[in-house]
py3Dmol code that shows the C-alpha trace and the ligand (Angstrom):
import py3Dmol

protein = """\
ATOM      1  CA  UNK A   1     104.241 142.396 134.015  1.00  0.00           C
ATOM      2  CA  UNK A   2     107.260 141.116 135.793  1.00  0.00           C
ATOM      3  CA  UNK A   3     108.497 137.462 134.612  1.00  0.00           C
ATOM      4  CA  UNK A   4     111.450 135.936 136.982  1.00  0.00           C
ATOM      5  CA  UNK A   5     113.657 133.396 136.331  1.00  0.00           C
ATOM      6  CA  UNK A   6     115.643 131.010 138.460  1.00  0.00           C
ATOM      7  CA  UNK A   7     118.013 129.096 136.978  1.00  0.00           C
ATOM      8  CA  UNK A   8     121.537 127.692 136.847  1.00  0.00           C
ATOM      9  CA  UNK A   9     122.519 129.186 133.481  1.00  0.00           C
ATOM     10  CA  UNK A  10     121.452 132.945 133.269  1.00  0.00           C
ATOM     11  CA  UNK A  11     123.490 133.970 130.635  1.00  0.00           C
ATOM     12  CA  UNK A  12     121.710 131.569 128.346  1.00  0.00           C
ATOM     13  CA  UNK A  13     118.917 134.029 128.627  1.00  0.00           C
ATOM     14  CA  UNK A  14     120.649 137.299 128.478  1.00  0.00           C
ATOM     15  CA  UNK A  15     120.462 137.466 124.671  1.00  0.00           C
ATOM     16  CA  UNK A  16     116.787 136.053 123.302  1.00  0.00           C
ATOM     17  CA  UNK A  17     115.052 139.440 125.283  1.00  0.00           C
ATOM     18  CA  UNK A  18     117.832 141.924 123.735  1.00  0.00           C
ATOM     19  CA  UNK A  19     116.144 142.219 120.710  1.00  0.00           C
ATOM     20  CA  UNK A  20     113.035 143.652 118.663  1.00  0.00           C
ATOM     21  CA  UNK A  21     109.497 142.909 120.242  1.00  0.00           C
ATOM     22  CA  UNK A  22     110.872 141.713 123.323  1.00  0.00           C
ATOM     23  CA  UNK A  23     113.458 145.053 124.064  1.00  0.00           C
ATOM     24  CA  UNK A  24     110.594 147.302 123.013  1.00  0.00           C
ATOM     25  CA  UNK A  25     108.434 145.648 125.779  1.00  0.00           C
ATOM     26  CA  UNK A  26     111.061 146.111 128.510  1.00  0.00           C
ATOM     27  CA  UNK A  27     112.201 149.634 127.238  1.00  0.00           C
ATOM     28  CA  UNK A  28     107.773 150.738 127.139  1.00  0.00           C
ATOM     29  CA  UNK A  29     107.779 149.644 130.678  1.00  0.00           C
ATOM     30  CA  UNK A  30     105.222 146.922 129.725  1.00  0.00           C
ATOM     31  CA  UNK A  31     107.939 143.884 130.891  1.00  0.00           C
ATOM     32  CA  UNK A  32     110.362 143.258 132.831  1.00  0.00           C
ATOM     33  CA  UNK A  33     112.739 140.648 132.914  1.00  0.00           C
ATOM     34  CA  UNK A  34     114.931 139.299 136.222  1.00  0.00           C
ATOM     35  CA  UNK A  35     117.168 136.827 135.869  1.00  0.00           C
ATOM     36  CA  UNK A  36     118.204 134.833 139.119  1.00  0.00           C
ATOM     37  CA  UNK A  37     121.446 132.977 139.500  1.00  0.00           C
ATOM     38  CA  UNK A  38     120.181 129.974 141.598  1.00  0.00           C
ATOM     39  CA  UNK A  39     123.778 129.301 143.086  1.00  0.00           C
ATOM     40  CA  UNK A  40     123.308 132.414 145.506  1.00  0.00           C
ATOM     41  CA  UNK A  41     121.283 129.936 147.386  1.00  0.00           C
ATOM     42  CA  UNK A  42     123.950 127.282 146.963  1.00  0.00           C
ATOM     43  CA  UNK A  43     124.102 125.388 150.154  1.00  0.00           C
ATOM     44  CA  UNK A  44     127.303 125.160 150.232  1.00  0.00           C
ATOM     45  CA  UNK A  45     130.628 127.749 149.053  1.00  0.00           C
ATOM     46  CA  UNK A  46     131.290 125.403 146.421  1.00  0.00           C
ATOM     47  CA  UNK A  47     127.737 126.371 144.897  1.00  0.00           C
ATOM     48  CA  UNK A  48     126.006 123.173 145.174  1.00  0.00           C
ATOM     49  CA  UNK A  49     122.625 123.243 144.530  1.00  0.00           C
ATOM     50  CA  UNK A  50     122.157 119.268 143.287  1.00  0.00           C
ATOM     51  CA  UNK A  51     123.139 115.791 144.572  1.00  0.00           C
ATOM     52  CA  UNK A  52     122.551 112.434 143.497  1.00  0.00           C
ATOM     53  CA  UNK A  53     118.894 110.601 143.483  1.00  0.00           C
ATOM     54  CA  UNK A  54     117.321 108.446 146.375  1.00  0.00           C
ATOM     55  CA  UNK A  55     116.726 104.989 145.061  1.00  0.00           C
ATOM     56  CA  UNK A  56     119.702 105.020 142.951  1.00  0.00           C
ATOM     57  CA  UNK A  57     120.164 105.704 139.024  1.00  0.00           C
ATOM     58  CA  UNK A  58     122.393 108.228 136.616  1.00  0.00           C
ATOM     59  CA  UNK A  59     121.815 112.001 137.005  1.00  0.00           C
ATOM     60  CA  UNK A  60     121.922 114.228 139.882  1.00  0.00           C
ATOM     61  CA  UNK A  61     118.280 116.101 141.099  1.00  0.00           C
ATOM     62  CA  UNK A  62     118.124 119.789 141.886  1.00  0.00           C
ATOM     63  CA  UNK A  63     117.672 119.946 145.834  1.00  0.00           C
ATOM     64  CA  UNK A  64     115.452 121.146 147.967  1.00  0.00           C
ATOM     65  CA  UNK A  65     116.693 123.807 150.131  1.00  0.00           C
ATOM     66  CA  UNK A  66     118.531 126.057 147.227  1.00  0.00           C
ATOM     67  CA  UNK A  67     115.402 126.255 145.271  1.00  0.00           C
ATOM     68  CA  UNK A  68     112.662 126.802 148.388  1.00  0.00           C
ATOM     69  CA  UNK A  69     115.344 129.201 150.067  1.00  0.00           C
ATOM     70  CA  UNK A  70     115.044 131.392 146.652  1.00  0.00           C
ATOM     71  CA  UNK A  71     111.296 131.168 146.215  1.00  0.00           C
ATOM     72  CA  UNK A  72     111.040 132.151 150.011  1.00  0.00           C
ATOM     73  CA  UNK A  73     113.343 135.131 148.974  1.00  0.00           C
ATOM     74  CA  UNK A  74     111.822 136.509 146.209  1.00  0.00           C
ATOM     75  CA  UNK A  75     108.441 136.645 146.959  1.00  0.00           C
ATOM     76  CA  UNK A  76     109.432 137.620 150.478  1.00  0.00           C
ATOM     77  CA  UNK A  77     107.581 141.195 150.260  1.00  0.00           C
ATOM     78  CA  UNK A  78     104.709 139.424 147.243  1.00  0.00           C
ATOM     79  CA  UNK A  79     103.998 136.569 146.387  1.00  0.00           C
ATOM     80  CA  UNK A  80     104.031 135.556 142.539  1.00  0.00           C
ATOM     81  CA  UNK A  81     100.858 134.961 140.798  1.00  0.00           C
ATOM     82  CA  UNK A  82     102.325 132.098 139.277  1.00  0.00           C
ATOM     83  CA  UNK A  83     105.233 129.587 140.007  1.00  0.00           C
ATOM     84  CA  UNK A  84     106.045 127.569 136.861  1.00  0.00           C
ATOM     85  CA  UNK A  85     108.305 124.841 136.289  1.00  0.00           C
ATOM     86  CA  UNK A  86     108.928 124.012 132.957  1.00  0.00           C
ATOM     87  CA  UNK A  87     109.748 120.555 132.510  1.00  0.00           C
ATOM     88  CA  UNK A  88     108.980 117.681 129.545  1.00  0.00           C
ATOM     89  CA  UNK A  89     106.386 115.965 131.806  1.00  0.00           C
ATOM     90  CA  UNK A  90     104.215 119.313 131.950  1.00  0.00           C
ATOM     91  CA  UNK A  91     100.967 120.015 130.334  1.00  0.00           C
ATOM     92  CA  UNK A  92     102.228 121.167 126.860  1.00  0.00           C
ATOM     93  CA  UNK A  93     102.028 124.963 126.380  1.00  0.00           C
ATOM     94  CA  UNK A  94     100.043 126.267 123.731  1.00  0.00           C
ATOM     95  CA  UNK A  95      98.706 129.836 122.747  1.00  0.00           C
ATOM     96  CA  UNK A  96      95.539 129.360 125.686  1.00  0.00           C
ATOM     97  CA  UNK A  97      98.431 129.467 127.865  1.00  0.00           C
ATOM     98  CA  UNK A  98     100.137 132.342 126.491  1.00  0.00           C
ATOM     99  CA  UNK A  99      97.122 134.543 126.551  1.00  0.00           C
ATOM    100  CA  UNK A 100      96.363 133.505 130.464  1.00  0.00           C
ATOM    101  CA  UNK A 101      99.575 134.063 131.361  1.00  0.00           C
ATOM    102  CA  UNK A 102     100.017 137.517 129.973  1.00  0.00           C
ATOM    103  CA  UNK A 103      97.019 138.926 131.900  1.00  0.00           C
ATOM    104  CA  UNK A 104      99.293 138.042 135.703  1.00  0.00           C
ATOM    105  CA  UNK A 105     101.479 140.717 137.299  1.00  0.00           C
ATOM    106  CA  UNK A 106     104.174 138.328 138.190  1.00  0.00           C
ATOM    107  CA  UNK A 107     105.547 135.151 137.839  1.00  0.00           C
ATOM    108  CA  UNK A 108     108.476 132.863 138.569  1.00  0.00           C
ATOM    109  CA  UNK A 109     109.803 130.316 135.795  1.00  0.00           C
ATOM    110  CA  UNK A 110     111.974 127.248 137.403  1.00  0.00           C
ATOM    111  CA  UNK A 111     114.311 125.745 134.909  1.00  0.00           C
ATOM    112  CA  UNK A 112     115.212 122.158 135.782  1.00  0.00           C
ATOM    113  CA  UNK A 113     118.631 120.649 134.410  1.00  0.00           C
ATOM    114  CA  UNK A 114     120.012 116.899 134.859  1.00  0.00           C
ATOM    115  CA  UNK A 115     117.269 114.657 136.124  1.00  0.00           C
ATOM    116  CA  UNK A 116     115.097 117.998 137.197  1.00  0.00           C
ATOM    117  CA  UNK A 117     114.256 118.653 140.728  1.00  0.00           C
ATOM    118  CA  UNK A 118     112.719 117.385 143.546  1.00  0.00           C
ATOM    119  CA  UNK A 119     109.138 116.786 143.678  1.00  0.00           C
ATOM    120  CA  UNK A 120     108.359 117.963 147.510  1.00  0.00           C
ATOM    121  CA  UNK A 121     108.940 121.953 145.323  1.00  0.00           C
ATOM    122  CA  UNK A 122     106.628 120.272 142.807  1.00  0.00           C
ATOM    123  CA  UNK A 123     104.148 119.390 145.342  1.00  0.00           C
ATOM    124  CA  UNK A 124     104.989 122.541 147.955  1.00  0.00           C
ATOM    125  CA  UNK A 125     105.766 125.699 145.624  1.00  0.00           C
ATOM    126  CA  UNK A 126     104.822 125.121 141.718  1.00  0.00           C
ATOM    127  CA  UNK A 127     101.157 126.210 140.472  1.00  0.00           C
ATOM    128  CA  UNK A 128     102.024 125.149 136.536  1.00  0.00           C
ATOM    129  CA  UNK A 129     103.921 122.968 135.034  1.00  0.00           C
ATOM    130  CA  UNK A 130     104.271 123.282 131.431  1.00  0.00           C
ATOM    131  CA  UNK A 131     106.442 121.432 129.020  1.00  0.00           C
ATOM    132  CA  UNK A 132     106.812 123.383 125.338  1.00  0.00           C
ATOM    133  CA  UNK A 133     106.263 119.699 123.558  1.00  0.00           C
ATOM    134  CA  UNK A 134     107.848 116.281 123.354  1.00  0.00           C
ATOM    135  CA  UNK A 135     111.106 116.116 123.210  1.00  0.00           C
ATOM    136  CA  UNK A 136     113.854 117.018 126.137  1.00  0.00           C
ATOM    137  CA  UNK A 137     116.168 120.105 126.119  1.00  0.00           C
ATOM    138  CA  UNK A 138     119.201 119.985 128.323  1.00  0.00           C
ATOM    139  CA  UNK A 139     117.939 122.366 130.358  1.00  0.00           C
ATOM    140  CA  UNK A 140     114.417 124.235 130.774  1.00  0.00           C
ATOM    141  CA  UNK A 141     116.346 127.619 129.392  1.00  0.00           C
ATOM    142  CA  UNK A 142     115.255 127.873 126.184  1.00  0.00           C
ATOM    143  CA  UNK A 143     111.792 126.298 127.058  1.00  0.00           C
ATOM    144  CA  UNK A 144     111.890 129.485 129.510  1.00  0.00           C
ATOM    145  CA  UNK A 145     112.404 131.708 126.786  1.00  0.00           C
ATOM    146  CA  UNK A 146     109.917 130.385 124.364  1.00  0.00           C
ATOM    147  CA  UNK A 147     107.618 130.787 127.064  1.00  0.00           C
ATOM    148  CA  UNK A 148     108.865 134.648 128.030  1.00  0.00           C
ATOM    149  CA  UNK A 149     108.834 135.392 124.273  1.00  0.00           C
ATOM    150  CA  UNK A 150     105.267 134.381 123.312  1.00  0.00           C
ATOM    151  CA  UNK A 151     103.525 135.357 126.746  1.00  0.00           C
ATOM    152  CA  UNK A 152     105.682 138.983 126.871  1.00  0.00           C
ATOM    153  CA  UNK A 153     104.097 139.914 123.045  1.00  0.00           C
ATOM    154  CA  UNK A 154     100.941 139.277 124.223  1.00  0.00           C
ATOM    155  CA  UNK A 155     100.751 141.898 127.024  1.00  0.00           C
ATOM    156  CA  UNK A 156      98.928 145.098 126.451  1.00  0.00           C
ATOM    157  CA  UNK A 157     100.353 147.489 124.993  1.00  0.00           C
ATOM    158  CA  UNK A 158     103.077 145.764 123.763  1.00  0.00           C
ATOM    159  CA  UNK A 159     101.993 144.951 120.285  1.00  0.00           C
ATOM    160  CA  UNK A 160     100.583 147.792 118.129  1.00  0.00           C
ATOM    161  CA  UNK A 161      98.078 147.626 114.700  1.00  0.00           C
ATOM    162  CA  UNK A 162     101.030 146.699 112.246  1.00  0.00           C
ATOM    163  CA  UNK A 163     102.239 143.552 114.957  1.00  0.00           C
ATOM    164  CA  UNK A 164      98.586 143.138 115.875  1.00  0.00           C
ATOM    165  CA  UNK A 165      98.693 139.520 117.835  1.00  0.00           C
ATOM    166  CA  UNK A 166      94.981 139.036 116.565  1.00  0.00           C
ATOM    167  CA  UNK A 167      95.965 138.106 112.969  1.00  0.00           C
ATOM    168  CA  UNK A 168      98.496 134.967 114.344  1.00  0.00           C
ATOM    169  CA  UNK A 169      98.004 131.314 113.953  1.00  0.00           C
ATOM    170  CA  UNK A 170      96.301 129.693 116.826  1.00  0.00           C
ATOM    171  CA  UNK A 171      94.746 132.902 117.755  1.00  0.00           C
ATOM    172  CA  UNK A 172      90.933 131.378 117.073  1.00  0.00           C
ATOM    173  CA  UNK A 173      91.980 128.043 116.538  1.00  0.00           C
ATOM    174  CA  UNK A 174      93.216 128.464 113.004  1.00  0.00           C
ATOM    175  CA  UNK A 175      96.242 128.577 111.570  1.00  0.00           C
ATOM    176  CA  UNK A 176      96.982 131.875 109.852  1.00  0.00           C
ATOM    177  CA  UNK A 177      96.394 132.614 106.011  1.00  0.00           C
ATOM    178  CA  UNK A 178      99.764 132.701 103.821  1.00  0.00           C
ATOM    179  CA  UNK A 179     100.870 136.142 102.824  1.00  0.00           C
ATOM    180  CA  UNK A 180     102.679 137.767  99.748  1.00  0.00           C
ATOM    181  CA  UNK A 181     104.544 141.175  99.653  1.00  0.00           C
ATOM    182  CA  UNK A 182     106.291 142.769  96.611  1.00  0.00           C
ATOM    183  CA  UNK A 183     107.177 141.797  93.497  1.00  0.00           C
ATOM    184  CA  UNK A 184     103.298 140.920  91.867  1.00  0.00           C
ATOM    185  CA  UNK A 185     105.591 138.029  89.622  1.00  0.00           C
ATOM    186  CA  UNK A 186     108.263 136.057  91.192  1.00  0.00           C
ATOM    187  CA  UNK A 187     109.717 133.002  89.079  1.00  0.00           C
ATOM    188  CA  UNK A 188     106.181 132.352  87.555  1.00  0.00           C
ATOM    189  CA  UNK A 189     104.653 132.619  90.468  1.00  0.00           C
ATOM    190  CA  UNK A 190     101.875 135.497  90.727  1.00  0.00           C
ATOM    191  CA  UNK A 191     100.351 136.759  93.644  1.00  0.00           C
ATOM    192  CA  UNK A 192      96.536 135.854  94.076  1.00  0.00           C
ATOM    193  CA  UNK A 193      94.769 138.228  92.546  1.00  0.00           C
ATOM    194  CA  UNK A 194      92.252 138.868  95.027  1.00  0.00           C
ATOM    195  CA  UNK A 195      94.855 140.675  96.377  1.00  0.00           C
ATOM    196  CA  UNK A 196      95.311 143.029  94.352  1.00  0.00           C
ATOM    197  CA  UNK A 197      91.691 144.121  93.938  1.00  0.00           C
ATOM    198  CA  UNK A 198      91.592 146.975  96.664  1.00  0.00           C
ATOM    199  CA  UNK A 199      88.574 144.892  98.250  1.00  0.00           C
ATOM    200  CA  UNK A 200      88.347 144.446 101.896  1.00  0.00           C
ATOM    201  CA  UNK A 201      85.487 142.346 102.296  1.00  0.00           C
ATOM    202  CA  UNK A 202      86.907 140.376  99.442  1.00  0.00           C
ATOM    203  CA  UNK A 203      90.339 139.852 101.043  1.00  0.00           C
ATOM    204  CA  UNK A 204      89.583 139.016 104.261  1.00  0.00           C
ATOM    205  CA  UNK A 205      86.744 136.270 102.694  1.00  0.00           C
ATOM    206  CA  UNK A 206      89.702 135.156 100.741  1.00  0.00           C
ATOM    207  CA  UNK A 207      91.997 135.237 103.829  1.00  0.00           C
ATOM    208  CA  UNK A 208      89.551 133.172 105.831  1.00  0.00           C
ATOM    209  CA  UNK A 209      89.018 130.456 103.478  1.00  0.00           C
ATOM    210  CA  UNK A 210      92.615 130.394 103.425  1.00  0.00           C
ATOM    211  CA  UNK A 211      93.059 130.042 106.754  1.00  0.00           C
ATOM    212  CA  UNK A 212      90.472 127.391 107.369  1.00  0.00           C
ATOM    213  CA  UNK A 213      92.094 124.898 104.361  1.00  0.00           C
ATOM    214  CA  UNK A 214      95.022 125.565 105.542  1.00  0.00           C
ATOM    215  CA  UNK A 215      94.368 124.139 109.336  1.00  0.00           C
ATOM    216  CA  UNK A 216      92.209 121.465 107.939  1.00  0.00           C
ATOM    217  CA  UNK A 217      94.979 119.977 105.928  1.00  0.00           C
ATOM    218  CA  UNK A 218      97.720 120.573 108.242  1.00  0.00           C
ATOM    219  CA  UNK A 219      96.334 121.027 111.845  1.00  0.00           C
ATOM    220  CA  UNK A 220      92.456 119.501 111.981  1.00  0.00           C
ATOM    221  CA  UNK A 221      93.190 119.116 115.903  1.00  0.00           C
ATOM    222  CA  UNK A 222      92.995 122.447 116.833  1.00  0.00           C
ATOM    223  CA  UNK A 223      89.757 122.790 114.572  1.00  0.00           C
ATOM    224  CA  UNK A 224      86.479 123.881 116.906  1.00  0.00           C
ATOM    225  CA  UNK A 225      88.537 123.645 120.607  1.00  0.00           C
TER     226      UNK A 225
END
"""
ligand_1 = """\
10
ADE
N 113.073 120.877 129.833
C 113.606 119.892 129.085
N 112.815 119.592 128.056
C 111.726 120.414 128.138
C 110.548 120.570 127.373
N 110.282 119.833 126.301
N 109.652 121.508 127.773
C 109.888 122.235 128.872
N 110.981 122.133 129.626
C 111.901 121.222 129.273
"""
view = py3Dmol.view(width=600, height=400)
view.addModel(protein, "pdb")
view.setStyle({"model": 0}, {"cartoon": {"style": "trace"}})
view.addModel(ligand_1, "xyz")
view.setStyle({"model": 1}, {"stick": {}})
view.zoomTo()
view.show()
């Protein structure tokens, strides 16, 4: 899978794909990253690429031309499967989303900053528009990332038994059972003694009633989607 990104700040993305799951994808061959500096389709030498709002009001918008001149560009020889703006006013991106997206051969993620960008590449270029929930970043970067991170472990091949994606919260609408590791005693505290027993069929019952208190106390609105 290829995942592109256009943005004004690409060295705010250089470091979140350097490391463990997400460098293992990239070095198998199963991702790969492109970052896109969106100033190299400044439209002027003093890289502009925004300018103030129609109508009045603080913040400048991201303009047209730099951002359809890029999208022309890189899908000049293929087009993307998927053009994605990531912006608070998006639908909000949940694991659904992640799985879909993994299965595409490429896509494009538009970062907004400042007041975000103008709607005629809303209405002309973007197929998604997903915000990662409600609050606003200073910039769809990070929201990019999230995005990268939990659509690029999803990919096949990427994950293997001991990483398994099958056994994470939201995977079947539950959240995922807690989990102990060495030592048996820790400041009183023992681990459940199920799990000790050697018993498969006894864990994983254990595990799934787990699970399923768990999301009703916490989550009940991801129960039965
Ligand atoms: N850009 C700014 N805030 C955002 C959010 N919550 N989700 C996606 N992109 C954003």
């Amino acid at each position: 899978m290829i995942i592109e990104i256009l943005t004004v700040l690409p060295e705010l993305l250089t470091s979140p794909f350097e490391h463990s799951i997400m460098k293992r994808a990239q070095s198998k061959g199963h991702l790969t990253i492109k970052l896109h500096q969106l100033r190299d389709w400044a439209i002027n030498k003093h890289g502009q690429v925004d300018d103030y709002q129609y109508g009045g009001g603080a913040g400048m918008v991201i303009m047209c031309e730099p951002l359809a001149n890029a999208i022309d560009d890189l899908q000049k020889e293929e087009k993307f499967d998927e053009i994605i703006f990531v912006t608070p006013d998006g639908k909000r991106f949940d694991q659904k989303d992640a799985n879909s997206l993994s299965l595409k051969n490429r896509i494009l993620i538009i970062c907004g900053h400042y007041k975000g960008i103008d709607q005629r590449i809303r209405d002309l270029y973007v197929t998604q528009e997903i915000s990662i929930g409600d609050y606003v970043l200073s910039g769809g970067e990070l929201a990019a990332a999230i995005i990268v991170d939990a659509v690029g472990r999803l990919i096949p091949g990427v994950l293997n038994d001991e990483t398994s994606a099958l056994t994470d919260s939201f995977q079947d609408n539950l959240l995922a059972p807690p989990v102990y590791s060495r030592p048996v005693i820790f400041r009183d505290l023992e681990v459940p003694p199920v799990l000790l027993t050697g018993d498969p069929k006894k864990v994983e019952e254990w595990r799934s009633t787990q699970a399923i208190a768990r999301t009703k106390e916490r989550r009940p609105d991801i129960m039965g989607e």
